[in-house]
PyMOL Python script that loads the backbone (N, CA, C, O; Angstrom):
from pymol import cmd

cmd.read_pdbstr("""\
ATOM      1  N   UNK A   1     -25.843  75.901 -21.870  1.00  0.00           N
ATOM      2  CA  UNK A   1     -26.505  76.947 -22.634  1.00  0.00           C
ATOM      3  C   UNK A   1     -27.920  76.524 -22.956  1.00  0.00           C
ATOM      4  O   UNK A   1     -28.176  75.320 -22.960  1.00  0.00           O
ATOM      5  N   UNK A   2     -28.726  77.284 -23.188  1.00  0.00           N
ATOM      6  CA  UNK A   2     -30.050  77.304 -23.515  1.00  0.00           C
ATOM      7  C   UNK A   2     -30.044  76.686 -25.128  1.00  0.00           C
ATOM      8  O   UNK A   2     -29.328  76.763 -26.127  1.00  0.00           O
ATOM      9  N   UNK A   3     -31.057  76.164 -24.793  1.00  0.00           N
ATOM     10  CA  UNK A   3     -31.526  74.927 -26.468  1.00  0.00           C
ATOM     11  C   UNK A   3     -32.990  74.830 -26.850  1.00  0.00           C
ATOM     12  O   UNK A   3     -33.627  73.835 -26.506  1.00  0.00           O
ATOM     13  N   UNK A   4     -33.627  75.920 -27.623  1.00  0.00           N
ATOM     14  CA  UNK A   4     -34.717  75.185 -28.053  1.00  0.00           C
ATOM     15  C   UNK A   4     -35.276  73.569 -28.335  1.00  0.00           C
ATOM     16  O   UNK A   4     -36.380  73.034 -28.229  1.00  0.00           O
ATOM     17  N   UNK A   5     -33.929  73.100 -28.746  1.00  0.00           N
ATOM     18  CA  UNK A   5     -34.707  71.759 -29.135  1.00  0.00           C
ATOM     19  C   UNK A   5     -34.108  70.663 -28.061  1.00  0.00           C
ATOM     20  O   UNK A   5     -34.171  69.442 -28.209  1.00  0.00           O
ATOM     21  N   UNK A   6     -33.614  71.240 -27.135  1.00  0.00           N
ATOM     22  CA  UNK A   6     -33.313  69.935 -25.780  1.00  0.00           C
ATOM     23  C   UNK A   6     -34.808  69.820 -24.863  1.00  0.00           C
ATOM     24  O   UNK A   6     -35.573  70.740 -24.573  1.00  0.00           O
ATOM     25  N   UNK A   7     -34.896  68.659 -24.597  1.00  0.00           N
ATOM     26  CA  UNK A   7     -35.857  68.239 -23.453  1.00  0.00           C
ATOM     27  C   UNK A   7     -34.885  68.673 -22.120  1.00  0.00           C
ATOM     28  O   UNK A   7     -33.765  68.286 -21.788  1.00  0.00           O
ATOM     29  N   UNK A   8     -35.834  69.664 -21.504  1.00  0.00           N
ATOM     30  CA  UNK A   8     -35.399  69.694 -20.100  1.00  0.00           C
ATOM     31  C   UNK A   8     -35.980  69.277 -19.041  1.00  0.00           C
ATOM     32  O   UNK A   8     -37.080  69.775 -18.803  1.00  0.00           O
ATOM     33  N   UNK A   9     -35.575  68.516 -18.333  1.00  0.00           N
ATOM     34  CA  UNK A   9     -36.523  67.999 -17.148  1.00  0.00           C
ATOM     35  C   UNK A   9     -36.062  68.771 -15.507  1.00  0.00           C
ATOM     36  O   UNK A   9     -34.893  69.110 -15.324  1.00  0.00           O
ATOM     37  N   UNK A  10     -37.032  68.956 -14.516  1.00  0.00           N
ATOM     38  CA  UNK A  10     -36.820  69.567 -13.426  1.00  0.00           C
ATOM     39  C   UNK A  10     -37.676  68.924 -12.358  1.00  0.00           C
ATOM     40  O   UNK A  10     -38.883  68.709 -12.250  1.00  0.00           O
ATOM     41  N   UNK A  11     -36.434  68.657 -11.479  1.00  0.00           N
ATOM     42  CA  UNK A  11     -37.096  67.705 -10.130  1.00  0.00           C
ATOM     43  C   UNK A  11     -37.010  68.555  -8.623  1.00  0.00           C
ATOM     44  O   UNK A  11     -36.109  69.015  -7.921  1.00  0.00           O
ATOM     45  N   UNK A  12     -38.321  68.482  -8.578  1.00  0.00           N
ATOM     46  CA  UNK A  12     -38.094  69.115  -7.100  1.00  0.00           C
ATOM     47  C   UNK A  12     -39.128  68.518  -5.889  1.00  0.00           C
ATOM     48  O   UNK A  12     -40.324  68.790  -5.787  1.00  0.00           O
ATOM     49  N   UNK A  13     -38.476  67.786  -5.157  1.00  0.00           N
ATOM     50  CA  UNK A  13     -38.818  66.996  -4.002  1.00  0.00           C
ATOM     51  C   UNK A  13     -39.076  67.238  -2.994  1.00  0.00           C
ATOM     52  O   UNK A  13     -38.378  68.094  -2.452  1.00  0.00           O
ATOM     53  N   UNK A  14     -40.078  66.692  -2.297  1.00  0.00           N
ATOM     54  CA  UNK A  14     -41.303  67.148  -0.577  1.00  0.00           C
ATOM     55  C   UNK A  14     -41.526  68.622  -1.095  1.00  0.00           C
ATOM     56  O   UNK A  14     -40.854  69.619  -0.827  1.00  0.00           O
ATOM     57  N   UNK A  15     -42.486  68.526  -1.792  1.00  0.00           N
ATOM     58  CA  UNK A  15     -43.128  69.492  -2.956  1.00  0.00           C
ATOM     59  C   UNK A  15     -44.292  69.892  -1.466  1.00  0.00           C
ATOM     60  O   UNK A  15     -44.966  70.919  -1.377  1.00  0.00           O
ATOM     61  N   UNK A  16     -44.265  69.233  -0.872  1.00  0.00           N
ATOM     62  CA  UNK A  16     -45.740  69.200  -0.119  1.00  0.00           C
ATOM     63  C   UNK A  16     -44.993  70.013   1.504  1.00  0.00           C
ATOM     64  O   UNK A  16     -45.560  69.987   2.597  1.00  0.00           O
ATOM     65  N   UNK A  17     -43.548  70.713   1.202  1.00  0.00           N
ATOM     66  CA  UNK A  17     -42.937  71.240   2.954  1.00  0.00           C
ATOM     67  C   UNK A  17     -42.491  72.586   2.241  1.00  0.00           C
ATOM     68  O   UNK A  17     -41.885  73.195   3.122  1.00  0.00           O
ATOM     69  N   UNK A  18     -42.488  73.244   1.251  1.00  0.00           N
ATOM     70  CA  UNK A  18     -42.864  74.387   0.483  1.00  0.00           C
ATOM     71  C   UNK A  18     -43.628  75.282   0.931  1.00  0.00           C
ATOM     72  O   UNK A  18     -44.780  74.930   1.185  1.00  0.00           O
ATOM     73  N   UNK A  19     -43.331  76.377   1.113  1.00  0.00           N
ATOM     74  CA  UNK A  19     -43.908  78.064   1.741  1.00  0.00           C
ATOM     75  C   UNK A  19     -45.113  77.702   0.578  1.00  0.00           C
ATOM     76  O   UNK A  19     -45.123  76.857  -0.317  1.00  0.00           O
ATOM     77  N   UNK A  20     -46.035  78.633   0.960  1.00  0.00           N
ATOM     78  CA  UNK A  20     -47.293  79.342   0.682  1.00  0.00           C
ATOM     79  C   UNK A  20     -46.634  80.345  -0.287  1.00  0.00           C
ATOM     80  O   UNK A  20     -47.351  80.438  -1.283  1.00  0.00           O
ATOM     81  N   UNK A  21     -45.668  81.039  -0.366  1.00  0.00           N
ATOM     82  CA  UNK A  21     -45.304  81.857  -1.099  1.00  0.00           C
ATOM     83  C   UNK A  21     -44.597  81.323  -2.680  1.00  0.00           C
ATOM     84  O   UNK A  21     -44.932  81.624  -3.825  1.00  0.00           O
ATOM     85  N   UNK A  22     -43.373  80.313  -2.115  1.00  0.00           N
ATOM     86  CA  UNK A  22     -42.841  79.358  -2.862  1.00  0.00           C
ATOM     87  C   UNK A  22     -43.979  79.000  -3.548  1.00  0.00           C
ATOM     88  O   UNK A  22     -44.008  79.290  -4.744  1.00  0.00           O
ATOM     89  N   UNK A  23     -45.395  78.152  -2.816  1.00  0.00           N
ATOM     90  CA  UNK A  23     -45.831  77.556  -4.062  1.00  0.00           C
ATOM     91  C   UNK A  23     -46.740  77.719  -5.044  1.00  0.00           C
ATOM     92  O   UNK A  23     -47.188  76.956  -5.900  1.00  0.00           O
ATOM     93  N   UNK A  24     -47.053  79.545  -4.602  1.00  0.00           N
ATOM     94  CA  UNK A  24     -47.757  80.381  -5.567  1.00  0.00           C
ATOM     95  C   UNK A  24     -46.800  80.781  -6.396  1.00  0.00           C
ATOM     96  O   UNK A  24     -47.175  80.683  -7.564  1.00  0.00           O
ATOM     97  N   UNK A  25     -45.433  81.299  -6.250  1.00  0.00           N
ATOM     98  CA  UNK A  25     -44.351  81.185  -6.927  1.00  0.00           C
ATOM     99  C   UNK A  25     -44.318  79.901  -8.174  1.00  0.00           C
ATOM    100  O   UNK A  25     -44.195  79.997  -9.395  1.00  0.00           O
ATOM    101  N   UNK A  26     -44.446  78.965  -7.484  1.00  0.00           N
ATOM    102  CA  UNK A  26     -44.255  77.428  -8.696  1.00  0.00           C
ATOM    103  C   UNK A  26     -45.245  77.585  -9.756  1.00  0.00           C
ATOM    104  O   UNK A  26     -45.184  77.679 -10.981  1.00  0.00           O
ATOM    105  N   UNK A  27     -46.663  77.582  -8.434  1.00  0.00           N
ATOM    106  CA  UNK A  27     -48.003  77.913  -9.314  1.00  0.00           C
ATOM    107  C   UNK A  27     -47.403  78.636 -10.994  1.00  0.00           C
ATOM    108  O   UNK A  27     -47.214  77.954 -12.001  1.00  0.00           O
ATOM    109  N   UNK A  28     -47.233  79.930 -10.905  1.00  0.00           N
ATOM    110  CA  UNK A  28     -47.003  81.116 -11.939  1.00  0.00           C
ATOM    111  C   UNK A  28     -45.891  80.219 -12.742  1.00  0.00           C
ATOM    112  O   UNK A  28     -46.138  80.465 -13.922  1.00  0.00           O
ATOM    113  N   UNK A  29     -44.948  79.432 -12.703  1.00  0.00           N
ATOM    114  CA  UNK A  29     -43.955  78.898 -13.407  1.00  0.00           C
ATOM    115  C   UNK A  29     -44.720  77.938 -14.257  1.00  0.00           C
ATOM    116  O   UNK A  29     -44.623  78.080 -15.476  1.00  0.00           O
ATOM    117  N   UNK A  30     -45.543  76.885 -13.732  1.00  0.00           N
ATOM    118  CA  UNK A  30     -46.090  76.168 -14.061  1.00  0.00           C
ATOM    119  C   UNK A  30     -46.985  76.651 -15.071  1.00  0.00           C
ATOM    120  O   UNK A  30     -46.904  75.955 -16.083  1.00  0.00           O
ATOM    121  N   UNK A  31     -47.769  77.543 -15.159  1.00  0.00           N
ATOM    122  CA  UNK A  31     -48.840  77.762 -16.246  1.00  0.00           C
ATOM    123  C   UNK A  31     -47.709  78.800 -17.411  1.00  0.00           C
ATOM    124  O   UNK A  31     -48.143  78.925 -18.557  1.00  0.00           O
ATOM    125  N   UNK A  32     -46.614  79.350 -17.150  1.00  0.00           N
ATOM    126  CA  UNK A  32     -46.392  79.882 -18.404  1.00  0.00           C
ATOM    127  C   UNK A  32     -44.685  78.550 -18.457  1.00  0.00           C
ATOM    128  O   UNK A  32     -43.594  79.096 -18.616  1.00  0.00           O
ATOM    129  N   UNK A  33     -44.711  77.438 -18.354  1.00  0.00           N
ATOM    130  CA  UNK A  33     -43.380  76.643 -18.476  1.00  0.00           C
ATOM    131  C   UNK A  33     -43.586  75.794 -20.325  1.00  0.00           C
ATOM    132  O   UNK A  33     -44.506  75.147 -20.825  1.00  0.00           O
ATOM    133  N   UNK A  34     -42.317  76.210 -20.812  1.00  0.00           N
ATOM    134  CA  UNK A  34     -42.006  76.068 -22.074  1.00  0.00           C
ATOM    135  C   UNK A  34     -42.480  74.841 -22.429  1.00  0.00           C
ATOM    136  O   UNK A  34     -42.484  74.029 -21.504  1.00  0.00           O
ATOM    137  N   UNK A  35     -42.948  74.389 -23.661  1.00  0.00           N
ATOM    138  CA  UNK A  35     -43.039  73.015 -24.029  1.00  0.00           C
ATOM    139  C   UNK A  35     -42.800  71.765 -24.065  1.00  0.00           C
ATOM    140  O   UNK A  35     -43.394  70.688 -24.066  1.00  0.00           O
ATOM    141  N   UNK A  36     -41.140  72.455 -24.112  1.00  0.00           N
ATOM    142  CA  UNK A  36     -40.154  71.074 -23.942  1.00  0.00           C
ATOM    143  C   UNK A  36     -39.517  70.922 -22.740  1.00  0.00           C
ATOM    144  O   UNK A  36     -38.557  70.168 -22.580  1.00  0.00           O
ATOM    145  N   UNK A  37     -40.040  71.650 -21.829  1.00  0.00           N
ATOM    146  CA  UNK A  37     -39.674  71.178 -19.980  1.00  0.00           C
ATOM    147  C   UNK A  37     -40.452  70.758 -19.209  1.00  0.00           C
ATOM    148  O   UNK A  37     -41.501  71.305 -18.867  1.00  0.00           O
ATOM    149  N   UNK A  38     -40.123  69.966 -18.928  1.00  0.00           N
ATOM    150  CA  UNK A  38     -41.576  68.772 -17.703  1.00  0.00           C
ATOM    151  C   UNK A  38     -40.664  68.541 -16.175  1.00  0.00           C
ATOM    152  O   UNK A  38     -39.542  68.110 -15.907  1.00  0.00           O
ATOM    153  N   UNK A  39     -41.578  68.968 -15.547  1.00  0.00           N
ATOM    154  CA  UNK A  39     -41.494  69.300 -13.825  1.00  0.00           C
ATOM    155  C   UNK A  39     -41.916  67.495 -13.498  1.00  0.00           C
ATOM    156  O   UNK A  39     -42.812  66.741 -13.877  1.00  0.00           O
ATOM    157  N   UNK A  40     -40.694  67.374 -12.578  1.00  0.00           N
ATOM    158  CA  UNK A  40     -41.828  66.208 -11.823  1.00  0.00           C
ATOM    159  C   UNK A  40     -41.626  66.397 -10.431  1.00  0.00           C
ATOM    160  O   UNK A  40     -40.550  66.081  -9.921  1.00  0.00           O
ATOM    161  N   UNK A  41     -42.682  66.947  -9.676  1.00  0.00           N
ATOM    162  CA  UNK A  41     -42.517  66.894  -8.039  1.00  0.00           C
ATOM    163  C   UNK A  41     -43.150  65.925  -7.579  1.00  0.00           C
ATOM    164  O   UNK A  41     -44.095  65.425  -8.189  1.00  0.00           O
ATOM    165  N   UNK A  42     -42.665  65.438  -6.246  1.00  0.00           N
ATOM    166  CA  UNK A  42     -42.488  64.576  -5.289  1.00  0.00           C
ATOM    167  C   UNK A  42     -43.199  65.038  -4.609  1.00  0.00           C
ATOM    168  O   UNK A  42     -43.328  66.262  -4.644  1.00  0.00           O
ATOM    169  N   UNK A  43     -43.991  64.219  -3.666  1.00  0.00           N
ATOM    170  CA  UNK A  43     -44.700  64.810  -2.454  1.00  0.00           C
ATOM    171  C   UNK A  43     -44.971  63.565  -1.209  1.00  0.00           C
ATOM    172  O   UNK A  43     -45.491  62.674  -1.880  1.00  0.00           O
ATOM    173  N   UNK A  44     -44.908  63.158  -0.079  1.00  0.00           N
ATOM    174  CA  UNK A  44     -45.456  62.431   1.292  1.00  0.00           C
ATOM    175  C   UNK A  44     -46.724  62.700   1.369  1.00  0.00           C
ATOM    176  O   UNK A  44     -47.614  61.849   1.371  1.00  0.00           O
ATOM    177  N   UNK A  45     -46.917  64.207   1.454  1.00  0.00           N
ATOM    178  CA  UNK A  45     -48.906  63.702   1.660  1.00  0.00           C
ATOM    179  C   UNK A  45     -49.398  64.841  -0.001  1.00  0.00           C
ATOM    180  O   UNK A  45     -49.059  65.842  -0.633  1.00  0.00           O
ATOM    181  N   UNK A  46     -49.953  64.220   0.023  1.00  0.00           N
ATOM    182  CA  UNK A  46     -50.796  65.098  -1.757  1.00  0.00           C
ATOM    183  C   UNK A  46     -51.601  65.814  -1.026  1.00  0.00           C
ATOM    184  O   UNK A  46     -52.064  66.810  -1.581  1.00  0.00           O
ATOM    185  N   UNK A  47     -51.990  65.556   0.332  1.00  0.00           N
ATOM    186  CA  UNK A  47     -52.783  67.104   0.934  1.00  0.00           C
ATOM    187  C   UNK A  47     -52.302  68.315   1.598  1.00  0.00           C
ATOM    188  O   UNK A  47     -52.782  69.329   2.104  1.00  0.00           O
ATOM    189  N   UNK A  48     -51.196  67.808   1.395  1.00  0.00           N
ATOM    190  CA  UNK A  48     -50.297  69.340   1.966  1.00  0.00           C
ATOM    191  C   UNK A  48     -50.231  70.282   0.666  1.00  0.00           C
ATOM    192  O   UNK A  48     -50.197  71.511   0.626  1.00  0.00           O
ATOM    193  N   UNK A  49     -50.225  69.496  -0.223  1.00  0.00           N
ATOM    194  CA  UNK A  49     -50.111  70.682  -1.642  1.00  0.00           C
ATOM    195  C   UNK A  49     -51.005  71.345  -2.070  1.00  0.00           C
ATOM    196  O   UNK A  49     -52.112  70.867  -2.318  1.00  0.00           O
ATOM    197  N   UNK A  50     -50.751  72.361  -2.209  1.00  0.00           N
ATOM    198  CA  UNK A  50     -51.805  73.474  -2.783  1.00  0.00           C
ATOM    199  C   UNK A  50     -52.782  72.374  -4.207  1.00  0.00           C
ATOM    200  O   UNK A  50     -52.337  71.576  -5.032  1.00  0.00           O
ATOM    201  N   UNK A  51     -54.196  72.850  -3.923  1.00  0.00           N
ATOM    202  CA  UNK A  51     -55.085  72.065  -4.907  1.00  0.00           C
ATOM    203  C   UNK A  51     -54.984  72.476  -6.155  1.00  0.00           C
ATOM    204  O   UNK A  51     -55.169  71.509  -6.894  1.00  0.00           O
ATOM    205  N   UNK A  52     -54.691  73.863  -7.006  1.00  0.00           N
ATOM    206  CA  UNK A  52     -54.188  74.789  -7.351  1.00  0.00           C
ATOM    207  C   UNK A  52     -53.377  73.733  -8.433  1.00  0.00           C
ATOM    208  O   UNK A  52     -53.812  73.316  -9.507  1.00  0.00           O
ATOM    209  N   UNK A  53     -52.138  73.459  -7.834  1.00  0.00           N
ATOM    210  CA  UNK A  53     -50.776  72.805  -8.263  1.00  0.00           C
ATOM    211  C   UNK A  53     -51.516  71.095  -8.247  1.00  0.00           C
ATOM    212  O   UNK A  53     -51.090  70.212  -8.991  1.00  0.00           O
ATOM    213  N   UNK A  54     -51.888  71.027  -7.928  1.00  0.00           N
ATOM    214  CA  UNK A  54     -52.259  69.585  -8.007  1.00  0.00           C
ATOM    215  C   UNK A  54     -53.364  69.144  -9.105  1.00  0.00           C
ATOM    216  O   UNK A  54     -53.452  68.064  -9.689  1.00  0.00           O
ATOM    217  N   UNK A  55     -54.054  70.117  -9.199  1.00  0.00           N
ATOM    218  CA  UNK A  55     -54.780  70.494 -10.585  1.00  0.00           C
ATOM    219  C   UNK A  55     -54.077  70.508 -11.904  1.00  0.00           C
ATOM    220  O   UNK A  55     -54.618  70.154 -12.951  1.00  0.00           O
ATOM    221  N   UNK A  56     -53.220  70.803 -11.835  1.00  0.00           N
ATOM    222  CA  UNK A  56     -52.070  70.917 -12.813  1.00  0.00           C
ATOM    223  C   UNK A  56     -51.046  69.981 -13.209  1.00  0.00           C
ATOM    224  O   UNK A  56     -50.133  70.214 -14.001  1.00  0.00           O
ATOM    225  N   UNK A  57     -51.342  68.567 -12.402  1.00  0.00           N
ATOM    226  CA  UNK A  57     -50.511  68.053 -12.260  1.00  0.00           C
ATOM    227  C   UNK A  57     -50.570  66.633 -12.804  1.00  0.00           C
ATOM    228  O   UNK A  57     -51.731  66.288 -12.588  1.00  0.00           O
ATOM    229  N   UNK A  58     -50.060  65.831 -13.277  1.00  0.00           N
ATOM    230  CA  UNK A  58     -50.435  64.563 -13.727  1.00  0.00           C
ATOM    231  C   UNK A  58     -49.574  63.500 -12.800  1.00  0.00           C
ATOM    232  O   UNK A  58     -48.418  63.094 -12.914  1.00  0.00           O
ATOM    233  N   UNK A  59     -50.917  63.129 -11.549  1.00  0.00           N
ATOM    234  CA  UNK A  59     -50.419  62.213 -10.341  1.00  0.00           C
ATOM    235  C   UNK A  59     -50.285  60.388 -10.794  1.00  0.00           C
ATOM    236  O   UNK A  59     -50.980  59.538 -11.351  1.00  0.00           O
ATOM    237  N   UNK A  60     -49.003  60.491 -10.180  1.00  0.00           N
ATOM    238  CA  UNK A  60     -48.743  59.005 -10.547  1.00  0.00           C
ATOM    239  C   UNK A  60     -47.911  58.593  -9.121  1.00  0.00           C
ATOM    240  O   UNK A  60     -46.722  58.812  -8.887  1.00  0.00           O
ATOM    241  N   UNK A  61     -48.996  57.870  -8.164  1.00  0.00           N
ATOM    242  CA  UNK A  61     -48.577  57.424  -6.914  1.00  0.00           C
ATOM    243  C   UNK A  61     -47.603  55.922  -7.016  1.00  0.00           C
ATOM    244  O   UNK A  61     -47.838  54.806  -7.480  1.00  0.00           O
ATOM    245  N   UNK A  62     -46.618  56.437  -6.447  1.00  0.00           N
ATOM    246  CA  UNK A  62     -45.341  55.647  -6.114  1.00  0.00           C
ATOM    247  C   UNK A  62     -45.839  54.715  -4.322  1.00  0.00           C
ATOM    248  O   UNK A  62     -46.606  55.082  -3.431  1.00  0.00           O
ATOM    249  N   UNK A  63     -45.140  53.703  -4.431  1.00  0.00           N
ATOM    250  CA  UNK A  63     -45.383  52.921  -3.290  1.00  0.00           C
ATOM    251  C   UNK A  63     -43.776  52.878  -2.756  1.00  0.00           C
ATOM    252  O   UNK A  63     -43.057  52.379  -3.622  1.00  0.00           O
ATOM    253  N   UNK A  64     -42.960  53.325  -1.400  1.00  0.00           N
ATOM    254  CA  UNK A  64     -41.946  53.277  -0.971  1.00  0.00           C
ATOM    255  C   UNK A  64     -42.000  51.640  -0.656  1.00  0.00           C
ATOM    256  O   UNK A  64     -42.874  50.837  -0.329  1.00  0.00           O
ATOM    257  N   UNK A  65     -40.643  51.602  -0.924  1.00  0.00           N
ATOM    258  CA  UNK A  65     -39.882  49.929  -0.394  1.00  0.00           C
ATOM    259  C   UNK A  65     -40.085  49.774   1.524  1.00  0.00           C
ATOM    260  O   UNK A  65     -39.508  48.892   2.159  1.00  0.00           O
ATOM    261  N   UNK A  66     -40.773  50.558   2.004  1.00  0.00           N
ATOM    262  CA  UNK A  66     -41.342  50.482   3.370  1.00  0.00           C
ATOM    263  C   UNK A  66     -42.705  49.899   3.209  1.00  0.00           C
ATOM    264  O   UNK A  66     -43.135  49.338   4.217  1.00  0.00           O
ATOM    265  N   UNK A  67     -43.565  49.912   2.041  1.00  0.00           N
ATOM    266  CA  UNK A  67     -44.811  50.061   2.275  1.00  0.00           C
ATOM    267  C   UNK A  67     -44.929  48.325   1.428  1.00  0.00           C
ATOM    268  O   UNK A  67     -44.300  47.812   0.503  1.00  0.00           O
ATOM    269  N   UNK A  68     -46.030  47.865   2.293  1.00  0.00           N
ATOM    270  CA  UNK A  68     -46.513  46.126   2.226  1.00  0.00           C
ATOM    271  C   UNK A  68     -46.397  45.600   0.409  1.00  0.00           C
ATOM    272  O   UNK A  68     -45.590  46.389  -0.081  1.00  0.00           O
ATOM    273  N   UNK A  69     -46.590  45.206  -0.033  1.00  0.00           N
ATOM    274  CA  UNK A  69     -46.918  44.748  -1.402  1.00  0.00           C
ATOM    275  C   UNK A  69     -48.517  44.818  -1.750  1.00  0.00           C
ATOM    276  O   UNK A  69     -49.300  44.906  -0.805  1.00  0.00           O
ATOM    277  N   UNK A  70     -48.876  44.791  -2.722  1.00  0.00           N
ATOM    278  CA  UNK A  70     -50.244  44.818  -2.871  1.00  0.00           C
ATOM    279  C   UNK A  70     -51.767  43.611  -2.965  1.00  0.00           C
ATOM    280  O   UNK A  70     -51.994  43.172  -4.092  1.00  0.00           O
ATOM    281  N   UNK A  71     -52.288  43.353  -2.330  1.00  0.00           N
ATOM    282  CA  UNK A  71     -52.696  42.294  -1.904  1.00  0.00           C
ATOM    283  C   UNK A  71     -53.191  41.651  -3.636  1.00  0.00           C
ATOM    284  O   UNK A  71     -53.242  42.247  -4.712  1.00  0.00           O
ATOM    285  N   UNK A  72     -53.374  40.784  -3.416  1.00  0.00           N
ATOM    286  CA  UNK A  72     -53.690  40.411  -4.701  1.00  0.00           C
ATOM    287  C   UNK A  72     -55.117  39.506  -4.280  1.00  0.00           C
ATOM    288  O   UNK A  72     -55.201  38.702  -3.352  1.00  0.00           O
ATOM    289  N   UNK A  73     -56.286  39.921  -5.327  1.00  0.00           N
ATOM    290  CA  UNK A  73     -57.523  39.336  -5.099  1.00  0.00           C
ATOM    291  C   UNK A  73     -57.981  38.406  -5.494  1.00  0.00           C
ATOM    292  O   UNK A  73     -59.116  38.080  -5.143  1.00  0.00           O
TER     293      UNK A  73
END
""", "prot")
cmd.dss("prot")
cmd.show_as("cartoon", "prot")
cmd.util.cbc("prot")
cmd.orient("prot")
């Protein structure tokens, strides 16, 4: 059931293989989404995503367990 006072969180992943339609769709969710619900999408390339949504977005790049370690200077 619906809860004003619960934190809701919503995950939706390869944010960046999403219709043009879908992500003018998200777009509109995103600017009217309730207080206490925070989106976190996933994405492979940050240039496939609409700039739009990425504007909106607070990016925090992840490094996959494929990718080298970080050199240290």
């Amino acid at each position: 059931t619906y809860s004003d006072t619960k934190q809701k969180v919503i995950i939706i992943s390869k944010i960046d293989n999403i219709t043009e339609s879908a992500a003018n769709a998200l777009l509109k969710n995103l600017e009217d989404m309730p207080s206490k619900t925070t989106i976190i999408l996933t994405a492979d390339s940050l240039e496939a995503v609409l700039p739009t949504i990425v504007s909106r977005s607070q990016l925090i790049y992840c490094r996959t367990s494929r990718q080298r370690s970080i050199d240290h200077l």
